[in-house]
Every structure is written in C-alpha cells, then in structure tokens.
N, C-alpha and C positions, 0 to 999 in steps of 0.2 A: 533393787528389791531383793530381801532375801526371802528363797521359799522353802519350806520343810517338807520330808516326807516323813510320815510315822508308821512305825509299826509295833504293835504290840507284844511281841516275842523281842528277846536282849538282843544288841547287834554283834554282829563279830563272830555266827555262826561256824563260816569259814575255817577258824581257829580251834571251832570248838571239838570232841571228840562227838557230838550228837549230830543229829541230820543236819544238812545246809535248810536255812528258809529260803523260799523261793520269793517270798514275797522283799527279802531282803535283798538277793540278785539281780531283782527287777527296779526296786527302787535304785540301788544304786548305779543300774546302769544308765536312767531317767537323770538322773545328778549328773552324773558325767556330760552327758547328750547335752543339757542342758546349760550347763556352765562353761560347754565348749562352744554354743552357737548366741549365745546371750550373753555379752561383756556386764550390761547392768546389772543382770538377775545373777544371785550367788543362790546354790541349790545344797541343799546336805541330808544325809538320813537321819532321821532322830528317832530313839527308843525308850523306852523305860530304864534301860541303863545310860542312856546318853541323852540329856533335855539339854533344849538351846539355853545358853545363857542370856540370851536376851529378847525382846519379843519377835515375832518375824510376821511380815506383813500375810502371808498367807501358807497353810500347815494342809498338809493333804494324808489325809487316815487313807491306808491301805487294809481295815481291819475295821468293821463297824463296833462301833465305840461312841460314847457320849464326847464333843468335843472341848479339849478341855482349854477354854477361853483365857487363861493367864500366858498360853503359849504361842497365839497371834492375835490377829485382828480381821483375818479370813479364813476361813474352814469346810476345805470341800472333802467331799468322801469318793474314792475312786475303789470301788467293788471290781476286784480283780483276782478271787480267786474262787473255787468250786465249793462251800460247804456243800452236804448231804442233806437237805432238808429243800424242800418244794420251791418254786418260785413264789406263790403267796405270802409262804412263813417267812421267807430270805426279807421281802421288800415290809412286813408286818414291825421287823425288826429293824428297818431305817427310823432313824431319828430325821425329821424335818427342820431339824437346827441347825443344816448346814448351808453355807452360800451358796455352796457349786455343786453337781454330782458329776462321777461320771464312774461308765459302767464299759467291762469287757465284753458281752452280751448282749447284742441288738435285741435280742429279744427280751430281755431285763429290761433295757431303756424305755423299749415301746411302752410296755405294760404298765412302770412306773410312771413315764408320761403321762398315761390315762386316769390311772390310779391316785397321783397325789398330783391335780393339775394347777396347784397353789405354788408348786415348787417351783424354787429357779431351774431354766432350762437347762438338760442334761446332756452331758455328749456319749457317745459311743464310741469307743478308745478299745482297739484291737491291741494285741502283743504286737511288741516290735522287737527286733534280735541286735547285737549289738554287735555289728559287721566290723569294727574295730578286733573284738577278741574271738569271734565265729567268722572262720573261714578258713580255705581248703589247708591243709597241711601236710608235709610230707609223712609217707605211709610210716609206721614204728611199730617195729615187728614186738613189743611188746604188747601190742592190742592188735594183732592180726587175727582177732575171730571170725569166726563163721558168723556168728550174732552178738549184737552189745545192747546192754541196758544198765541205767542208771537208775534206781531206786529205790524206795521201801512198802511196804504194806498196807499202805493206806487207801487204795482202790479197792480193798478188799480179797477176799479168796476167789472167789469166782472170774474176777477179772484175771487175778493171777495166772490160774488153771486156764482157762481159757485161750487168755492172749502171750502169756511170756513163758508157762511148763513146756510144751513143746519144745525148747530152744535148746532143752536141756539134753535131746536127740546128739547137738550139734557142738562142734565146740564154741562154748556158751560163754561169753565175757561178764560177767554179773557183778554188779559194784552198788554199793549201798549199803543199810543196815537191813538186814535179816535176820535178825539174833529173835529168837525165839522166847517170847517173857515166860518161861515155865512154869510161874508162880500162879499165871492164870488159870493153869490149865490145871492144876495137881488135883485140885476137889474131886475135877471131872474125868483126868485118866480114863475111867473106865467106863464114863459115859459119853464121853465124843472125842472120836478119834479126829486127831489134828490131820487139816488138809495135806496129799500127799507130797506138795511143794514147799511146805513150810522146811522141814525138815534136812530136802535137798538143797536149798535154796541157803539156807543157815551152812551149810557146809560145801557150799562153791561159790559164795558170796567172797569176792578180796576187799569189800570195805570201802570203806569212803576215799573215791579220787579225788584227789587235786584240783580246784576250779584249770589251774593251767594245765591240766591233760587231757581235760574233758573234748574241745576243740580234736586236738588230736585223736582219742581215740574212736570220734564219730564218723572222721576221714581216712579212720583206720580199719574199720571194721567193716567185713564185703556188706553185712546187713544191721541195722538198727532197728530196733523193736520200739514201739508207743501201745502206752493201753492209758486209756480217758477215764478220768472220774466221771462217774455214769452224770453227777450235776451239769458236767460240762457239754456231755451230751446233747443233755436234754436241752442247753441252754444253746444249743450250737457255737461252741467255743472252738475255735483252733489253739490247740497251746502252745505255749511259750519253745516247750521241748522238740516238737516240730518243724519250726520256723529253724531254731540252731544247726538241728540237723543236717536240714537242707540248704544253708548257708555254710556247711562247712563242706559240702558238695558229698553230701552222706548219704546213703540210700536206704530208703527209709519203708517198713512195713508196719501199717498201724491201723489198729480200729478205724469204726468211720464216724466221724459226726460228720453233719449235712455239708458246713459251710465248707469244709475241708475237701469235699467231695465236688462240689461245686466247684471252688476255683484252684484244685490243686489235683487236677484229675489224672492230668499226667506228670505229677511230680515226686510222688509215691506209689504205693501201690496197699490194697485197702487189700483187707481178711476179716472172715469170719472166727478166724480162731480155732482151734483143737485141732482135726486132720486139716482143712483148709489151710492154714499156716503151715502145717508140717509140710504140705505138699509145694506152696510158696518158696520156703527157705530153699526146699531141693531142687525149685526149679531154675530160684535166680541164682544160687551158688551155681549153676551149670551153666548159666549163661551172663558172662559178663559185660560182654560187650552192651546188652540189654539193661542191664541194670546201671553203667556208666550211662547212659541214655537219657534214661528216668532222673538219677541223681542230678546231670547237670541241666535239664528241664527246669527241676526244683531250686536248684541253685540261681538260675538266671532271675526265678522269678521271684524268689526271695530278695534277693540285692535291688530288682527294678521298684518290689511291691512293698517292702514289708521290716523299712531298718526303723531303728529306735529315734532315726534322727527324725525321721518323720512325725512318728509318734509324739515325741516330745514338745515337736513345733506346735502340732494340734491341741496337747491340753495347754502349751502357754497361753494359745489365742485362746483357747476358754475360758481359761483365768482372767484374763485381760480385758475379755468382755464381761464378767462379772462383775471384778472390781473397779471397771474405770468409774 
C-alpha cells in the first residue's frame, strides 16, 4: 500500500534559507515510523513541489484543502496544527469530502463528532517525538546556556514579552528568524513604537540551527523555554516542541495548557511569565540537582508515553479501518 502525506508549503525547508515547516518535520518523521514497522505500506511526503507519480491508494492533507482526487483513491485530513481563528471557524472550513479525519485536539474531535455526525469516524492523534533522533546527548559547550529557544514570531508580541523577553536577563541561546520586516513598520514609525523585544531579539538571534544540533542543544542547555500558540491553548494541545525536549532529557519551563498540566505535572515546570519566570530561571539555575530531577521524570515519561512509533501505529489502524 503506498500512503502519501501532503503538505501545502514546498518540501525541503531544511535546505532552505526561510523558517523550517513543522508540519513537514512531523510528516516526515510519520514516513520514517511508518515504513520502518510496516514492510507492505511505503509512506512518502508529497508537496506542491514534489506530486507522486502515480496514484497512491490513500494521501493524508496536513493543511485543510480541497482534496485533490487525481492523486489517490483515499483522502483523509489530519488537523495538526494551531491556526488563530476559533474552533467553530477552524471546523466551518472542513470540507466533508474526506474519508477519514483525524485531529491533534480531543477537543476538536469531540465537537466535530457532534457537529458533522454524517462523517466518517475520527480519531484523536496526539504528537508523538521521534526517539530515533531526540534523545539525551552529550553536553556541547557551544550551547551551554542559561536558557534556549528555538523560533520566530508567530505567537505573536505578547507571547513574546511575556514568556521568552525575560531570558534575555540570562545568557540567552536564541536561534531562529527575528529579522525585523521594517518595511512594515515605516508608514507608522512614529505612530507605534515596535515591541521592546523585537529589536533585541533581531540582534542576539544566531539564526537558523541545524535540524542535527537541535537534539543537542536541548540537552545542553541548563533551561528550555516554550510559549503556545494561544489556539493550542485553547485547544488543549501539548506540542510537538515539548515532548522533544523532554526526550532529550532537557529541562523544560513553559506556559500551561491544561492537558500538559495534567499529565506532565512533574516533568516540567509551568510559569506565568514576566517576573514569575525571571524568578523561575534564577531559581533552577541555583539548583541543579532539582532541575536534573524534573528533566529525567520528563524523560522517562516521554520514551514510556509518547514516541512517534506509537502514533504512527494508531493512524495506520485508522486508515485501515476506513478503507478495508
């Protein structure tokens, strides 16, 4: 059986000089997982730069889209990532043309259940982390920070200031795109002053890491920072960014969404953000032996709870009970 995943942005971000897509890291870690524990099933990523050459029996959208029927014969939609727009609007703009769904968000699932009860049954398909390439690593004194983060601007300022300006107290690991599009901003100059992190953030940013040092420097650095798209929130999402963390035996400080809170109470440790954080960072830098504690909590319970192999296994059997 061969299965596709799709995503609508080109593939091969990795390579590219612009941000990594996440939704391409997680397809392809799905492939891997996949074509390592299923001999019959061949699994691949497909994009707008790369279509199969031939038909495949079942194409899984990571990106709601019309599905486009010349490139399988089954078509499920796997909702796996945060927009900003309501849970009504998000499920308003499902198409009911697909065979399968499945959602990272039990509480998406619920509602859609209710909501479109004509549909075929859905599953709810949590992140899984890919314990092949996340996990502990020896420490490299080129990411020996105080605090590390991986990313760019898309939670917005508030989140920013909030949950990761603080860090900037400490010596701060900061990797991703922070370039500052000034072209935005020129009209308004002197009608609204750009957030105070924007700025510093553009100038102790080092830029886009290497998928292979990312592992490294999450088990390098005494603390790891998270801040959640507010959709994920609301949606009770644990992200994908979390689970790696603490699979790489990483210690980890982050916002709260509930589910996270729930079953991962001693595996991190949750903040409010602005002094509450500042006071956090200074306390586990003081104490280490506590913060190893936490970390490997997090770790144990990641490897038992929460690898990609699992995951993988779960949407095949859904697949598999669609199309038999």
């Amino acid at each position: 059986m061969d299965i596709g995943f799709y995503i609508i942005w080109d593939k091969n971000s990795l390579k590219s000089t612009g941000n990594v897509v996440g939704d391409e890291l997680f397809a392809e870690s799905l492939c891997k997982s996949i074509n390592k524990q299923y001999k019959s099933i061949n699994a691949e990523l497909y994009a707008p730069n790369y279509i199969p050459k031939k038909k495949l029996e079942v194409l899984i959208y990571l990106n709601e889209s019309t599905p486009i029927e010349k490139l399988a014969r089954y078509h499920f939609l796997y909702l796996q990532n945060g927009p900003r727009e309501n849970i009504d609007k998000t499920l308003n703009n499902i198409t009911l043309e697909y065979d399968g769904y499945v959602f990272f968000s039990e509480i998406i699932k619920n509602i859609f259940d209710k909501k479109m009860p004509d549909a075929t049954r859905s599953l709810f398909l949590p992140f899984g982390v890919d314990l092949d390439l996340f996990y502990p690593r020896e420490r490299d004194a080129r990411f020996d920070f105080d605090c590390a983060f991986i990313g760019n601007d898309i939670k917005g300022p508030e989140s920013a200031m909030r949950y990761l300006f603080p860090a900037t107290e400490f010596n701060f690991g900061l990797f991703g795109n922070w370039k500052v599009e000034r072209h935005k901003y020129k009209i308004w100059k002197n009608l609204k002053k750009l957030p105070p992190y924007k700025k510093v953030f553009e100038k102790i940013s080092r830029g886009k890491i290497p998928q292979d040092n990312v592992p490294i420097l999450y088990s390098s650095a005494k603390i790891n920072l998270n801040n959640t798209i507010k959709s994920c929130i609301e949606w009770d999402v644990i992200t994908l960014r979390t689970y790696e963390v603490l699979a790489c035996k990483g210690f980890l400080i982050s916002d709260t969404v509930p589910a996270a809170k729930r079953t991962l109470k001693d595996c991190l440790v949750f903040t409010e953000g602005e002094d509450d954080l500042t006071e956090k960072i200074k306390y586990y830098l003081a104490h280490t032996k506590k913060r190893q504690e936490i970390a490997q909590n997090g770790y144990e319970y990641v490897v038992k709870n929460c690898s990609i192999d699992a995951r993988a296994a779960e949407l095949i059997n859904h697949i598999l009970e669609v199309v038999k």
